[in-house]
Backbone as a chain_set.jsonl record, in Angstrom:
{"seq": "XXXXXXXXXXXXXXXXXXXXXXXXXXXXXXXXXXXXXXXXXXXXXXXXXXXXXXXXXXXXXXXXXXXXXXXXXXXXXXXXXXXXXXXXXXXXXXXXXXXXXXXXXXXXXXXXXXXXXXXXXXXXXXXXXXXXXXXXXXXXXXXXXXXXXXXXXXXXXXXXXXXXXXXXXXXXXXXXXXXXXXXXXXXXXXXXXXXXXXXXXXXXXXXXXXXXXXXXXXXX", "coords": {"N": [[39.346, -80.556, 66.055], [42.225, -79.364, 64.756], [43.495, -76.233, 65.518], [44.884, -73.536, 62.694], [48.401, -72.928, 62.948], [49.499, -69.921, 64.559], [50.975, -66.961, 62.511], [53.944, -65.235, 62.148], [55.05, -61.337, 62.881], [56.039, -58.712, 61.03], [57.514, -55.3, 62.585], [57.786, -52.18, 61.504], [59.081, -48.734, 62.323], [59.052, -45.323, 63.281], [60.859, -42.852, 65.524], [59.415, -40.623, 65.785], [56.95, -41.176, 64.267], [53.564, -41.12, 63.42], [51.219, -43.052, 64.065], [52.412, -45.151, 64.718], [52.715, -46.231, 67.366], [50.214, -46.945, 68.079], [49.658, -49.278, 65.777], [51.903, -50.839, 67.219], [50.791, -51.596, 69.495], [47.951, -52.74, 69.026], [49.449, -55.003, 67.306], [50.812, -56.514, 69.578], [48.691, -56.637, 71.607], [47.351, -58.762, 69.549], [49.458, -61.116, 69.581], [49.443, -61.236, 72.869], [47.05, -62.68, 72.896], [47.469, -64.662, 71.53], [47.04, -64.791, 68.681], [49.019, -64.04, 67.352], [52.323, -65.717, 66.798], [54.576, -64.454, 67.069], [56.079, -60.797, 67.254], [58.548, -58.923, 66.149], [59.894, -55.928, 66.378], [61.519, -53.063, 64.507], [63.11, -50.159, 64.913], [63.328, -48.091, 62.685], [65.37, -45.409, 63.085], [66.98, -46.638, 64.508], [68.004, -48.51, 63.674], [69.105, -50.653, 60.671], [66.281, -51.552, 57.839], [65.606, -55.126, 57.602], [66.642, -57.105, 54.875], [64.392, -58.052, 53.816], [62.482, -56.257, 53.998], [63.401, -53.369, 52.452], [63.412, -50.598, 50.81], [60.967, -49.898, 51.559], [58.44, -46.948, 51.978], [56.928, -46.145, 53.435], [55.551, -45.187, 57.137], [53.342, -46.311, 59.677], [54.891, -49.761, 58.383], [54.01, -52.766, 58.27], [54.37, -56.61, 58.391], [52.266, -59.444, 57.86], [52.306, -62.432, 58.412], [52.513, -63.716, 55.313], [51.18, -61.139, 54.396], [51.379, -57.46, 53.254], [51.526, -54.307, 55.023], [51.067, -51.137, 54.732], [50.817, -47.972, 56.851], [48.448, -46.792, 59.294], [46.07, -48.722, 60.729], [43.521, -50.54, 62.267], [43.054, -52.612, 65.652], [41.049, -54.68, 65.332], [40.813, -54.914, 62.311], [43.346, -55.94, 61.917], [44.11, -58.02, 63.289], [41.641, -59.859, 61.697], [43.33, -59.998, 59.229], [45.401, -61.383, 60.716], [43.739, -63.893, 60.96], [43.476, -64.981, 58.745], [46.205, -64.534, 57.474], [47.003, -67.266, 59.057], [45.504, -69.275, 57.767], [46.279, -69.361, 55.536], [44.657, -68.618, 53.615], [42.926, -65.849, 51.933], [43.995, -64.613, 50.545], [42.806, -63.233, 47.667], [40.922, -61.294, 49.223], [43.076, -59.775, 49.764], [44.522, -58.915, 47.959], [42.101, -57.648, 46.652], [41.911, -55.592, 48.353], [44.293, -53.961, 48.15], [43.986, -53.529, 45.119], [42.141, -51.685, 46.188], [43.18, -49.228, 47.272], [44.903, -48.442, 45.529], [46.992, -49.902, 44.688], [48.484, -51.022, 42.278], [50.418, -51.859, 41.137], [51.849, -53.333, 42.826], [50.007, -55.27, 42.96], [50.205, -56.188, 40.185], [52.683, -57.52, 40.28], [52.712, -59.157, 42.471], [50.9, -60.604, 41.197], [52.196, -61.744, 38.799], [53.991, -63.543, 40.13], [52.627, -65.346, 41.036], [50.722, -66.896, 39.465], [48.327, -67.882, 39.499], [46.673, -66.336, 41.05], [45.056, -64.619, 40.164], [43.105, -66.281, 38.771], [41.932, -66.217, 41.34], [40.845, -63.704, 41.237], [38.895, -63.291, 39.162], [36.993, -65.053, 39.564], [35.987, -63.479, 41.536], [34.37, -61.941, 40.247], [31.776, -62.269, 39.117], [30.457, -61.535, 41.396], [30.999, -58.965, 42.395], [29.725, -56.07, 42.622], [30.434, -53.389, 43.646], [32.247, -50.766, 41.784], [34.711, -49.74, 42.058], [36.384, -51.814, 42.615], [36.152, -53.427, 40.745], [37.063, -51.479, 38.916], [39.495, -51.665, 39.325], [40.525, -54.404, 38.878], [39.886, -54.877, 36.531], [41.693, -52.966, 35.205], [44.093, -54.511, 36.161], [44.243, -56.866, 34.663], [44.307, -55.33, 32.158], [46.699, -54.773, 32.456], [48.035, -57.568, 31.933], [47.445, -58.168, 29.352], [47.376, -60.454, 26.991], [49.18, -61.921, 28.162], [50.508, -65.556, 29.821], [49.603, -66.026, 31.821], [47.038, -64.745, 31.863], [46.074, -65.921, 29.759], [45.514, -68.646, 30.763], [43.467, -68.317, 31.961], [41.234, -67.748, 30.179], [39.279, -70.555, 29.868], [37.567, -70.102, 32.237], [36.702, -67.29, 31.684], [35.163, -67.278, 29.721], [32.903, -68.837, 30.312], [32.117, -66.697, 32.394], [31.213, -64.908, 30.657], [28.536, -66.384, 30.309], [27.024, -65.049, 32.402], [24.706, -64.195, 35.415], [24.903, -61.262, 35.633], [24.462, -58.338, 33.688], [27.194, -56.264, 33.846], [29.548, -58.582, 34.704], [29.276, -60.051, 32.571], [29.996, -58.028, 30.449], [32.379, -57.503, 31.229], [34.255, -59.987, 31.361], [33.669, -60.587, 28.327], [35.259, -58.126, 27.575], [37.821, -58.969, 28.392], [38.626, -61.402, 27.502], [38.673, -60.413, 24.726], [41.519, -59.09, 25.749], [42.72, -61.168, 26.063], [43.422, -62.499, 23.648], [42.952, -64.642, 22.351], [41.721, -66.328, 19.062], [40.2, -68.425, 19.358], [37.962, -68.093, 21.353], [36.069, -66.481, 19.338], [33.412, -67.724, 18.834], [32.382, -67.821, 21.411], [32.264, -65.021, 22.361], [30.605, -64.275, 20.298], [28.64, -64.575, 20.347], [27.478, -63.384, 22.57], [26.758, -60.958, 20.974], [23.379, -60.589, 20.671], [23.242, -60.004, 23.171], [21.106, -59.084, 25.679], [21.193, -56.626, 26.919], [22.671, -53.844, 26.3], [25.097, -52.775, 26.28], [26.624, -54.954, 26.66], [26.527, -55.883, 24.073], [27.674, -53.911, 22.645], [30.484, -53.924, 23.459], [31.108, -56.917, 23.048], [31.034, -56.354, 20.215], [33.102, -54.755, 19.721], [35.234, -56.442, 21.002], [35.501, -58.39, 19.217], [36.12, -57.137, 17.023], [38.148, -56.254, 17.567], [39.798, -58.925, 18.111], [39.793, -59.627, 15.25], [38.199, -60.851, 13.677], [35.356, -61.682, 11.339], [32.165, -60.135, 12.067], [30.081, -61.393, 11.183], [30.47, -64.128, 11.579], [29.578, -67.173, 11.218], [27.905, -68.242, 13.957], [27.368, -71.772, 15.781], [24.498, -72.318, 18.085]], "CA": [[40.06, -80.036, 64.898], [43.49, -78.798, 65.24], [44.189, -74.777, 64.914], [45.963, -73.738, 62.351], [49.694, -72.581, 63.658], [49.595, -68.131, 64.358], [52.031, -66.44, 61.821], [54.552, -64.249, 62.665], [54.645, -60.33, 62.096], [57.408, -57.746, 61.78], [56.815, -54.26, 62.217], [58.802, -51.335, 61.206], [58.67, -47.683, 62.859], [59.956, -44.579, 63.212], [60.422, -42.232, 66.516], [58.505, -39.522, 65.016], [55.947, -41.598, 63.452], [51.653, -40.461, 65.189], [50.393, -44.047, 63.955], [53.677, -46.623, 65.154], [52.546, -46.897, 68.609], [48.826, -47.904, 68.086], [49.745, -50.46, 65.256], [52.77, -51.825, 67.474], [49.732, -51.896, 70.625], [47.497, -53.304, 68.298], [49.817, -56.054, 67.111], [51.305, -56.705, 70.619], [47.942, -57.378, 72.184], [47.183, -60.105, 68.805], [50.468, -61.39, 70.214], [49.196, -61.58, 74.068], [46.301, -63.319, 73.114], [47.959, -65.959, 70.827], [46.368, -64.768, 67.452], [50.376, -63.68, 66.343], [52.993, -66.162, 67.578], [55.948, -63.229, 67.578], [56.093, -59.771, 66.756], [59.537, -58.153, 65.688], [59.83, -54.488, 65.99], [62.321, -52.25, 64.393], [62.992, -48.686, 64.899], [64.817, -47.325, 61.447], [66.026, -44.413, 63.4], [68.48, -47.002, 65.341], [68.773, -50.508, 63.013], [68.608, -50.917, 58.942], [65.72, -52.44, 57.58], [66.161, -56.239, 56.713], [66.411, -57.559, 53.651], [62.644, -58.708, 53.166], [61.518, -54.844, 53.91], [64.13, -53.124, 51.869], [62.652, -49.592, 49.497], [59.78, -49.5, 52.277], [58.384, -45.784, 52.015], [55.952, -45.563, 54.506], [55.52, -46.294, 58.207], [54.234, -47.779, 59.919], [54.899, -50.914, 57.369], [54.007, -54.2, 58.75], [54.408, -57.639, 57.207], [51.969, -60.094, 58.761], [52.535, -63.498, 57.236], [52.616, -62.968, 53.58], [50.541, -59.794, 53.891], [52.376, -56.573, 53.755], [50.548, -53.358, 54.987], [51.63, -49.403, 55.094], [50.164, -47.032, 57.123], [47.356, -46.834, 60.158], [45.4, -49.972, 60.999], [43.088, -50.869, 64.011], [43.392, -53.982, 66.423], [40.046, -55.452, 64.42], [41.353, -55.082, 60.887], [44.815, -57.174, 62.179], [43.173, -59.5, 64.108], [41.17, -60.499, 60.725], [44.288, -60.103, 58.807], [46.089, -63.056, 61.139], [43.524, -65.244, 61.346], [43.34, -65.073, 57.165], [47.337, -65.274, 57.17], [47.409, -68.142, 59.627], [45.182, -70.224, 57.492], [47.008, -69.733, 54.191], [43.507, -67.731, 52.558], [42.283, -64.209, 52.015], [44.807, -64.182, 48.961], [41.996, -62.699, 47.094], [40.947, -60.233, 49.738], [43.96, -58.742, 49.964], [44.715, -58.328, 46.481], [41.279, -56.544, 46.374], [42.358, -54.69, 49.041], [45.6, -53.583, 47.293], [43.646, -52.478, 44.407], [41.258, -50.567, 46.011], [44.166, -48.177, 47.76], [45.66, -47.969, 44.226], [48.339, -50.38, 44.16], [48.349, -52.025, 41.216], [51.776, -52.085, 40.329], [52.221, -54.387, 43.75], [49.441, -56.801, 42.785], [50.599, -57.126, 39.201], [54.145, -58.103, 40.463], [52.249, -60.598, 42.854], [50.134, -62.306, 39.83], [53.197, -62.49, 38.323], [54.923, -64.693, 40.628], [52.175, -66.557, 41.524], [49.145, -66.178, 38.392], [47.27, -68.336, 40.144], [45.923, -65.259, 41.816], [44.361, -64.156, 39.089], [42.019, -67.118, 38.917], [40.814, -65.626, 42.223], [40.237, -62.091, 41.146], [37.908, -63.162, 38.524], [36.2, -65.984, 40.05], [34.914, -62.86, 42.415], [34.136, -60.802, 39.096], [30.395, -62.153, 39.419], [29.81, -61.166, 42.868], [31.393, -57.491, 42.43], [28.66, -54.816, 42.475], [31.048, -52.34, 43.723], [32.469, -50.114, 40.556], [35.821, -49.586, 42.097], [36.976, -52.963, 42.562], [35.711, -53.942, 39.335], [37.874, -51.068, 37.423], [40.715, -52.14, 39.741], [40.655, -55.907, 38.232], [40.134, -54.04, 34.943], [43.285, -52.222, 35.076], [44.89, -55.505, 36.803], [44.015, -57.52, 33.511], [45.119, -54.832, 30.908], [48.299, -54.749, 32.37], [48.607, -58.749, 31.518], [47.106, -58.479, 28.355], [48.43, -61.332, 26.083], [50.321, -63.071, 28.598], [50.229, -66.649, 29.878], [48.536, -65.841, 33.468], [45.618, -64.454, 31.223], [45.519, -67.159, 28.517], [45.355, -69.714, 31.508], [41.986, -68.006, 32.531], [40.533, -68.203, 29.278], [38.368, -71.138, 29.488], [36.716, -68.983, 33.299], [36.358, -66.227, 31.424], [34.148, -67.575, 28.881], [31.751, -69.275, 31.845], [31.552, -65.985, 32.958], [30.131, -64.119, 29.656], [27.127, -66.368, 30.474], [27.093, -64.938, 33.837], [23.792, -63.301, 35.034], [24.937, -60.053, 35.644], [25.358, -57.795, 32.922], [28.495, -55.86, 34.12], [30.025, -59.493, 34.774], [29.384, -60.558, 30.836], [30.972, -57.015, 29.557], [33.941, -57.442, 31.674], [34.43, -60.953, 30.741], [34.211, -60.289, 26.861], [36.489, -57.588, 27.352], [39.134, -59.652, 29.235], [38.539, -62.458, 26.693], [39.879, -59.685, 23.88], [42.795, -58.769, 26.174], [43.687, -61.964, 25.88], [43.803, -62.353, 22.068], [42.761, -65.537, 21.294], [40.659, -66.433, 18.385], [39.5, -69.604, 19.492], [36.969, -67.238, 22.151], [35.319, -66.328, 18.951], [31.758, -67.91, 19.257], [31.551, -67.503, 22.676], [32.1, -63.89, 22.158], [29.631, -63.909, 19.243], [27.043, -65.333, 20.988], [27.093, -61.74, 22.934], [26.133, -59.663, 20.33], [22.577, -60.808, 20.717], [22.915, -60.004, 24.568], [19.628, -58.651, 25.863], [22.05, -55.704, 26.987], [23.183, -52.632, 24.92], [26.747, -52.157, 26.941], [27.588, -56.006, 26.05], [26.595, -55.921, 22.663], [28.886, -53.022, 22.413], [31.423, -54.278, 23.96], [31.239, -57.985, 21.846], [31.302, -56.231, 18.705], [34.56, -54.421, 19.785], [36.001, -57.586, 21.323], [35.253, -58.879, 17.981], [36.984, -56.178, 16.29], [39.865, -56.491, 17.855], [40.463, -60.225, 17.877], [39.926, -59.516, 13.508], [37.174, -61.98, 12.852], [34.035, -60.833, 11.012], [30.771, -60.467, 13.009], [29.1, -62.311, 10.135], [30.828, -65.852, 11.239], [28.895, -68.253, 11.281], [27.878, -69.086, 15.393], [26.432, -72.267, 16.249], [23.811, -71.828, 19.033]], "C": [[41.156, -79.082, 65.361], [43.679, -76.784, 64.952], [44.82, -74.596, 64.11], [47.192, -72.421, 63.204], [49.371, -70.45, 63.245], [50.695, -68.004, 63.465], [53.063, -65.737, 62.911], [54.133, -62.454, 62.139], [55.938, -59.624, 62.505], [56.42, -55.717, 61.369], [57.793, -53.101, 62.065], [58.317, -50.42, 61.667], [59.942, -46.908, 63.433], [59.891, -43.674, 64.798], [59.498, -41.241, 66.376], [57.384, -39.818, 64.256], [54.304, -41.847, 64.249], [51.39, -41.743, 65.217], [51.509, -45.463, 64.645], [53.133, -46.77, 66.178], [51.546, -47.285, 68.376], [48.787, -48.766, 67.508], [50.319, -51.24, 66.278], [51.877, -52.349, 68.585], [48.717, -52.868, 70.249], [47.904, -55.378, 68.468], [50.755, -56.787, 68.368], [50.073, -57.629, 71.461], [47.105, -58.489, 71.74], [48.338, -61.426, 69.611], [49.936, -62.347, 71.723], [48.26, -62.626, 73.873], [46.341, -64.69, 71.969], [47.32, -66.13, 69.154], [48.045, -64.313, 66.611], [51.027, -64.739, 67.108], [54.242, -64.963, 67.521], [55.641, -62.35, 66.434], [57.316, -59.309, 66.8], [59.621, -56.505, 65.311], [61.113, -53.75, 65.885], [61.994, -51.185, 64.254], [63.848, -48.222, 63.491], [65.2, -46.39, 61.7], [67.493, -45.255, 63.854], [69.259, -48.005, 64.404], [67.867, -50.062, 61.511], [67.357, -51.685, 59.14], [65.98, -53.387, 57.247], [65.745, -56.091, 55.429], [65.018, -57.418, 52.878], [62.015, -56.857, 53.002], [62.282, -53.912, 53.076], [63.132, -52.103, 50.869], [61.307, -49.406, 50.493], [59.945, -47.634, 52.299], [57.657, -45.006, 52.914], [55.598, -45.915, 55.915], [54.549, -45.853, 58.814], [54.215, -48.781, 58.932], [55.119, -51.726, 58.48], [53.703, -55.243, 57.784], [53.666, -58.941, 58.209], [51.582, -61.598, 58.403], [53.24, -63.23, 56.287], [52.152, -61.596, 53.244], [51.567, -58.549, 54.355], [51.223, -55.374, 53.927], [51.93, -51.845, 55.17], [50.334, -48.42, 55.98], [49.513, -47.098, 58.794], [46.774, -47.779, 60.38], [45.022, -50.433, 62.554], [43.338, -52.456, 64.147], [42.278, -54.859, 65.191], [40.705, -55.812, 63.03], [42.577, -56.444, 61.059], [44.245, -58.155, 62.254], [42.572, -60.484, 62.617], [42.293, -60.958, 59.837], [45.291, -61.546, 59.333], [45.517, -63.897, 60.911], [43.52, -65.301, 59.647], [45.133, -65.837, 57.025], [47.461, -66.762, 57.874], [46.912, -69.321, 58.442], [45.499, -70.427, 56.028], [45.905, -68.868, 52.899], [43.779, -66.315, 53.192], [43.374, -64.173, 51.188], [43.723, -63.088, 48.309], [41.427, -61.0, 47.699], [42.005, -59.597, 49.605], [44.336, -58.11, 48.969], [43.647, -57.175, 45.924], [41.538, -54.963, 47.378], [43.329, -53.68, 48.825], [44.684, -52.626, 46.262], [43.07, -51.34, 44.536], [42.459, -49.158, 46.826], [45.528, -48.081, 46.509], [46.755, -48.449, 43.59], [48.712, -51.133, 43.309], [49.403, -52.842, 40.503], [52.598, -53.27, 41.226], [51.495, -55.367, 43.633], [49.967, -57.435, 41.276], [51.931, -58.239, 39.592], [53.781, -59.68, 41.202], [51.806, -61.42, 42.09], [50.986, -62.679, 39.159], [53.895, -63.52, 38.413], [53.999, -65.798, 41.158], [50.805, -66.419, 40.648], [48.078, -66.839, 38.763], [46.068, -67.108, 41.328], [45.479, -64.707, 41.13], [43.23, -65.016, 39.117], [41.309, -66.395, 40.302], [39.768, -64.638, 42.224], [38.823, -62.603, 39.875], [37.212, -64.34, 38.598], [35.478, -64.479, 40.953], [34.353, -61.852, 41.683], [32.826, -61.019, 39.646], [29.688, -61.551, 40.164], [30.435, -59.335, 43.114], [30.162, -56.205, 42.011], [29.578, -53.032, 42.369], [32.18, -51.863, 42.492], [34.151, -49.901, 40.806], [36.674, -50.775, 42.044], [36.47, -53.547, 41.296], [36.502, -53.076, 37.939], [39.335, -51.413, 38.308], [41.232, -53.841, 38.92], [40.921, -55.751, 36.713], [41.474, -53.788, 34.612], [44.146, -53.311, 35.281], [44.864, -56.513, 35.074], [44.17, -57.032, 31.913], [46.324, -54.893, 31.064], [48.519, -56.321, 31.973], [48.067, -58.959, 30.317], [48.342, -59.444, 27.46], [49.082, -62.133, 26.916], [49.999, -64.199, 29.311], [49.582, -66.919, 31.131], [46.965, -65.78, 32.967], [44.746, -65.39, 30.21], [45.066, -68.196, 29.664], [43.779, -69.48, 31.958], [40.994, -67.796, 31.716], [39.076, -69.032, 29.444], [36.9, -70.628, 31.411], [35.963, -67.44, 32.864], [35.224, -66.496, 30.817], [32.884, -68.334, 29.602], [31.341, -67.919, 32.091], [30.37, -64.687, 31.792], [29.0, -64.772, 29.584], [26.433, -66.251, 32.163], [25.49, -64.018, 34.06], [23.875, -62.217, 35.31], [25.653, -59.331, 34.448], [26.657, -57.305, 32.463], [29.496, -56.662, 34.124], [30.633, -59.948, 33.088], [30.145, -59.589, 30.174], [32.273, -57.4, 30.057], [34.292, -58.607, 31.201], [34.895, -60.946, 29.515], [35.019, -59.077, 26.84], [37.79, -58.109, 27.703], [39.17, -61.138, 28.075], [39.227, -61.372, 25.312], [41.325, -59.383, 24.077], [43.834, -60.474, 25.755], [43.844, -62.851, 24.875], [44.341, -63.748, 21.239], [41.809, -66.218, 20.798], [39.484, -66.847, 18.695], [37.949, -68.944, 20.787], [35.984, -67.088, 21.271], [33.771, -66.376, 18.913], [31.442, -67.6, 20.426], [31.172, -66.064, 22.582], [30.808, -63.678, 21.299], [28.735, -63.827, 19.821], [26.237, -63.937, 21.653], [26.591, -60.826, 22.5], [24.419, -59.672, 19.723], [21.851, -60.648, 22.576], [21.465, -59.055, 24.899], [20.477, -56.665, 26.825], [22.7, -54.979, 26.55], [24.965, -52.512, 25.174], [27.612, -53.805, 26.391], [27.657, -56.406, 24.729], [27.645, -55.3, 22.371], [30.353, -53.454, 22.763], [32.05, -55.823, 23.073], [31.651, -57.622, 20.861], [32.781, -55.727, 18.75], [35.541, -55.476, 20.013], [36.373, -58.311, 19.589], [36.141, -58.4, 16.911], [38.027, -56.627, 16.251], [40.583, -57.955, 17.522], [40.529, -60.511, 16.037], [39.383, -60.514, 13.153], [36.369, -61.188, 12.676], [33.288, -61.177, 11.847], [29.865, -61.118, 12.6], [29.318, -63.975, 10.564], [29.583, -66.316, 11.622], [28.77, -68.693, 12.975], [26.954, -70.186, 15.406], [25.904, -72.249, 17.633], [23.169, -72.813, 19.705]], "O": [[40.999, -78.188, 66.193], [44.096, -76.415, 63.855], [45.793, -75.347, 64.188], [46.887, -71.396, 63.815], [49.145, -69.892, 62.171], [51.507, -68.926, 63.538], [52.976, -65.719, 64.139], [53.253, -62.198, 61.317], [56.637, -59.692, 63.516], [55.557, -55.22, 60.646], [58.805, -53.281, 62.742], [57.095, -50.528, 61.76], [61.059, -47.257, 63.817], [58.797, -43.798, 65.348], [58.645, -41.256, 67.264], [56.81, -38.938, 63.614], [54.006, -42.498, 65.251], [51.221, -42.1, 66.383], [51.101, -46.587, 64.938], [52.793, -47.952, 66.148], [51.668, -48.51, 68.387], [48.059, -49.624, 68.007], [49.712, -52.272, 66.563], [52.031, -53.551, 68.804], [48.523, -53.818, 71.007], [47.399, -56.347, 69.034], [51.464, -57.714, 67.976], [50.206, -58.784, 71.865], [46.384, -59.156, 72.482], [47.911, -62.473, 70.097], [49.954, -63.573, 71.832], [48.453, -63.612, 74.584], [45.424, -65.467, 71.705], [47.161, -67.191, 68.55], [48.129, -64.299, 65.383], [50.482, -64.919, 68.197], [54.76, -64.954, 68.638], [55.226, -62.61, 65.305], [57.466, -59.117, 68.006], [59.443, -56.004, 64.201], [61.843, -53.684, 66.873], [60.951, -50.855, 63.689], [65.069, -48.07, 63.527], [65.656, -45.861, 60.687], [68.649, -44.86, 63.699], [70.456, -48.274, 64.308], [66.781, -49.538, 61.263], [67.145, -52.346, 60.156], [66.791, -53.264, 56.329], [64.9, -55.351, 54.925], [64.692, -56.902, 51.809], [61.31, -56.403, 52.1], [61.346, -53.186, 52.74], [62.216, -52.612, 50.225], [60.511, -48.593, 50.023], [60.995, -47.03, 52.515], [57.653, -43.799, 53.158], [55.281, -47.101, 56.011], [54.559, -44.63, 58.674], [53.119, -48.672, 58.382], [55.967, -51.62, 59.366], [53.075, -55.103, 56.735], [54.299, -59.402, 59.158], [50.408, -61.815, 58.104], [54.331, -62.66, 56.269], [52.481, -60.956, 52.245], [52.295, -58.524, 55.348], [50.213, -55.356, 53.224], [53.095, -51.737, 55.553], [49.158, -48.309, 55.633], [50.342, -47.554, 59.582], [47.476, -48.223, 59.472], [45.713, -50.615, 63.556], [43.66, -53.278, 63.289], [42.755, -55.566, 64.303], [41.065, -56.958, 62.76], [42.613, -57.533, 60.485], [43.924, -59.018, 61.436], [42.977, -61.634, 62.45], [42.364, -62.164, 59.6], [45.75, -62.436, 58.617], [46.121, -64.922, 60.597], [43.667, -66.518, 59.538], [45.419, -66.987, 56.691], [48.093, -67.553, 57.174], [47.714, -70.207, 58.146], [45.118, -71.4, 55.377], [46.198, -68.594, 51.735], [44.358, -65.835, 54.167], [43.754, -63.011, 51.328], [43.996, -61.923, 48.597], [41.443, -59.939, 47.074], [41.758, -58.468, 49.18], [44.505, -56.891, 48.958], [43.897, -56.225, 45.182], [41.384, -53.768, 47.125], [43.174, -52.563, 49.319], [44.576, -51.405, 46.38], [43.112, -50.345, 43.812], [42.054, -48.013, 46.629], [46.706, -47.75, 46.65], [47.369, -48.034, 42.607], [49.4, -52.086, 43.677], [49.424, -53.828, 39.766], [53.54, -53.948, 40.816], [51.921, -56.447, 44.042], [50.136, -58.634, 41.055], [52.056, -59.417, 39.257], [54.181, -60.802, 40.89], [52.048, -62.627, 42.064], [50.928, -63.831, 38.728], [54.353, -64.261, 37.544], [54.382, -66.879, 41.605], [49.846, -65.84, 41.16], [46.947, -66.484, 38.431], [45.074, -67.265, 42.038], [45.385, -63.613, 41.686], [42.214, -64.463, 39.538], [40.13, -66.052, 40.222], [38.641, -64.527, 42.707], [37.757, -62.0, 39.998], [36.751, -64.712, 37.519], [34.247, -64.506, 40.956], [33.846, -60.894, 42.266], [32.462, -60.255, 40.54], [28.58, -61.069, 39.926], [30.127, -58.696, 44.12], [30.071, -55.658, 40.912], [29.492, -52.067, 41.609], [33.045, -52.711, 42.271], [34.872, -49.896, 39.808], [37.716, -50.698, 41.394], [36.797, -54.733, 41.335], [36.631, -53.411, 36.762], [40.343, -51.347, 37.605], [42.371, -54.087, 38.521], [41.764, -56.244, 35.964], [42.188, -54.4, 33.818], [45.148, -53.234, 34.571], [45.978, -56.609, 34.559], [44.181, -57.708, 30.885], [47.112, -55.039, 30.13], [49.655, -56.332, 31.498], [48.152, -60.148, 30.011], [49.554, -59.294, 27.309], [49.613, -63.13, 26.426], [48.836, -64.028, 29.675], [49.07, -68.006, 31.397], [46.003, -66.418, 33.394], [43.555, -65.564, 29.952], [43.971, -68.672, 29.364], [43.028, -70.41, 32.254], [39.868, -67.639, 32.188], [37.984, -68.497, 29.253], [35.697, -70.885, 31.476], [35.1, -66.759, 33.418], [34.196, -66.006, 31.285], [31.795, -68.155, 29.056], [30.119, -67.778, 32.032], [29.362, -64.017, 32.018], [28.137, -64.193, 28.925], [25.705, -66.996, 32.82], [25.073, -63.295, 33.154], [22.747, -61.726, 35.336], [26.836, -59.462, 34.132], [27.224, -57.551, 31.399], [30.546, -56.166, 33.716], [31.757, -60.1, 32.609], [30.962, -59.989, 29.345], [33.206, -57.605, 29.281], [34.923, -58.339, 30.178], [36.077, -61.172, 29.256], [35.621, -59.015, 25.768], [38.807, -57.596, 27.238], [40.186, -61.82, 28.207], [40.37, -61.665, 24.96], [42.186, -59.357, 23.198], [44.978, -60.734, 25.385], [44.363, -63.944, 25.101], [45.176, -64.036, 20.381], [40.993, -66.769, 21.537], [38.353, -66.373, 18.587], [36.957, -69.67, 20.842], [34.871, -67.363, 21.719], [33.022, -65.4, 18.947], [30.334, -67.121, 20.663], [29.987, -65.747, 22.686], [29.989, -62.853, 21.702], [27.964, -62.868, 19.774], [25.094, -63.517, 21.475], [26.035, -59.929, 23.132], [24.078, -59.057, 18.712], [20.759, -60.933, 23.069], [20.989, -58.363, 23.999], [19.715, -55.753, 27.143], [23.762, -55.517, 26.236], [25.819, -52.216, 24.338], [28.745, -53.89, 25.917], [28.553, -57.093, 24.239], [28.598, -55.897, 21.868], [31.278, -53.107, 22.029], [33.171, -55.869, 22.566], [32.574, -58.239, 20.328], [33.613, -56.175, 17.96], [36.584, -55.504, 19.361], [37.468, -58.593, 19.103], [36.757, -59.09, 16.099], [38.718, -57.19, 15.402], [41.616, -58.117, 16.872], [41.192, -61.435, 15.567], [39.93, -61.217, 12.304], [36.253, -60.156, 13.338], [33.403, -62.24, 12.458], [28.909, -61.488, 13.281], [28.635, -64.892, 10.108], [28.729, -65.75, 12.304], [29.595, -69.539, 13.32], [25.786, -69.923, 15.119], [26.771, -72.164, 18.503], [22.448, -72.538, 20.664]]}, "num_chains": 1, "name": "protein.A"}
């Protein structure tokens, strides 16, 4: 079975910057050992940033594939990071990754241009225990409330309100209100019989909001 082909990586850095030499060492010795095919290093004391890095605020900033990073980062972390970019995955990781260092305003822009990354984030709703990445997706899914990335994930969402983790089913029927359409109704209903006090609560509000009575009629 064939490899797939190493990415490239560029790396940006400043003379004065504590963390530039251990990333650029880092991503030098991915390099040596054929996990990067080329590394590109600019100094922004001597040469502009290109195009692609352009409004960068923090260095070191590296771009390794598709993934963009700021900051500190050991040889291990990269290393995982290539072999993910080489093979075209870890979309998902990284996006969780993003949220959990607060950037939300860089993953919405990504689901934007590609909403298919959204289907990822809440395909890993089920399997999320951890509370931070779970209000990161949160926040990631109010900001698209109503719009056609979110309607597309509709008929996943509603799979997942019969999910067996409680926390899974609330978030679900709340992300099924965000995205504000009727036709969710029964599934939603069905919730407010959940064996769970937080998704009941949460159903009846969903409920609210979408402006159907709680009386309809569900068949079961």
């Amino acid at each position: 079975m064939t490899s797939p082909a190493p990415v490239d990586a560029l790396l940006l850095i400043s003379t004065g910057c504590p963390h530039c030499a251990g990333v650029a060492a880092a991503l030098l010795r991915l390099v040596k050992e054929g996990q990067l095919g080329r590394l590109e290093v600019i100094n922004l004391d001597r040469q502009p940033a290109p195009p692609a890095a352009q409004g960068v605020r923090g260095l070191p900033w590296l771009r390794i594939g598709a993934f963009e990073f700021t900051g500190a980062h050991g040889y291990r972390e990269l290393a995982d990071w290539a072999a993910r970019a080489s093979t075209g995955l870890g979309w998902t990781d990284y996006l969780l990754a993003l949220l959990a260092r607060g950037e939300l305003d860089r993953v919405l822009a990504l689901v934007q241009a590609q909403p298919e990354h959204l289907g990822g984030l809440l395909d890993r709703l089920a399997g999320l225990a951890e509370l931070g990445a779970r209000i990161g997706i949160s926040a990631l899914v109010e900001s698209l409330a109503g719009s056609a990335a979110l309607h597309a994930q509709v008929p996943r969402l509603v799979e997942l309100t019969q999910a067996p983790a409680a926390h899974t089913r609330a978030d679900a029927c709340h992300f099924l209100g965000l995205a504000g359409v009727s036709e969710v109704c029964p599934a939603v209903a069905r919730l407010l019989d959940d064996e769970d006090p937080e998704v009941r609560e949460i159903a009846s509000e969903t409920l609210a909001l979408l402006d159907r009575p709680q009386t309809e009629e569900v068949s079961r």
